[in-house]
N, C-alpha and C positions, 0 to 999 in steps of 0.2 A: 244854426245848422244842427241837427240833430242826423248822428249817426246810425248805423244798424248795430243790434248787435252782435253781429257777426264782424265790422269793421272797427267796435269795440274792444272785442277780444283780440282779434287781432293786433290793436294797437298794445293791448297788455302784455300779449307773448312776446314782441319783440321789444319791449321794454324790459319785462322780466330777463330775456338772453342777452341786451346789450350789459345787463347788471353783471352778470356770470364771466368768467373766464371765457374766451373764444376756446380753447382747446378742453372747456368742459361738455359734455353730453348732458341735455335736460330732457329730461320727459314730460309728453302731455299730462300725463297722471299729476305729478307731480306739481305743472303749473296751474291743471285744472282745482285742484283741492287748496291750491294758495287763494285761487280768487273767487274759491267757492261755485263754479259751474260744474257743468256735465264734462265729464273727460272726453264724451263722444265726441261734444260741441268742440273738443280742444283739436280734437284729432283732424275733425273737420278743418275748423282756422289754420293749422301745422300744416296740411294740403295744399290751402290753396294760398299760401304765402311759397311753400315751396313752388310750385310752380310759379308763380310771378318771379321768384330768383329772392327771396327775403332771406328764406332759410334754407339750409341745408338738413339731411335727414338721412341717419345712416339704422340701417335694422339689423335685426338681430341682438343676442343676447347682449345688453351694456349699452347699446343705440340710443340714439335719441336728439334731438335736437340743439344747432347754434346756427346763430348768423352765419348768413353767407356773405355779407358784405360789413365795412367798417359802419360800429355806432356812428361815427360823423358825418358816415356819408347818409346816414337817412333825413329826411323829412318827413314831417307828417303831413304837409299839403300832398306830397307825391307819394305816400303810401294809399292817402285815404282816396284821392285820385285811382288811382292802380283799381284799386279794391270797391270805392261806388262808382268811376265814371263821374264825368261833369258836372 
C-alpha cells in the first residue's frame, strides 16, 4: 500500500505529539523543520486532523498543537482509514 503524502505527514505529527507531554503546545513550524517539509504542508495536515477530532488546536500567542485523544487509543488502520477512505 503506498500512502499519500499528505496521510504521511499526518501519520508524523501525531507521532511526533503522542512523543510530547499532553499539556505541551507544538507548533507546525516547529514539527515541519523536524521532518524537513513545508510548514504550509504542516499547517495543512494540523487542519484536517483537527477536524476529524485527532488534534486539538488552540491560537494565538503560545498556541499550538496536541492530541485530542489518548496515544493508545490510536490506530493507524483507523487514522489512515479516516484520512484515504477504503
Amino acid at each position: 500500500m503506498r500512502l499519500s503524502l499528505y496521510s504521511d505527514l499526518s501519520l508524523r505529527l501525531l507521532v511526533y505529539l503522542a512523543r510530547v507531554e499532553r499539556a505541551e503546545l507544538v507548533s507546525t513550524t516547529v514539527v515541519a523543520k523536524k521532518y524537513r517539509v513545508s510548514a504550509h504542508h504542516m499547517r495543512k495536515v494540523a487542519q484536517g486532523l483537527r477536524k476529524l477530532g485527532f488534534v486539538e488546536s488552540v491560537e494565538g500567542r503560545g498556541g499550538g498543537l496536541r492530541l485530542a485523544v489518548d496515544p493508545e487509543h490510536l490506530k493507524v488502520g483507523n487514522i489512515v482509514e479516516a484520512l484515504e477512505g477504503n
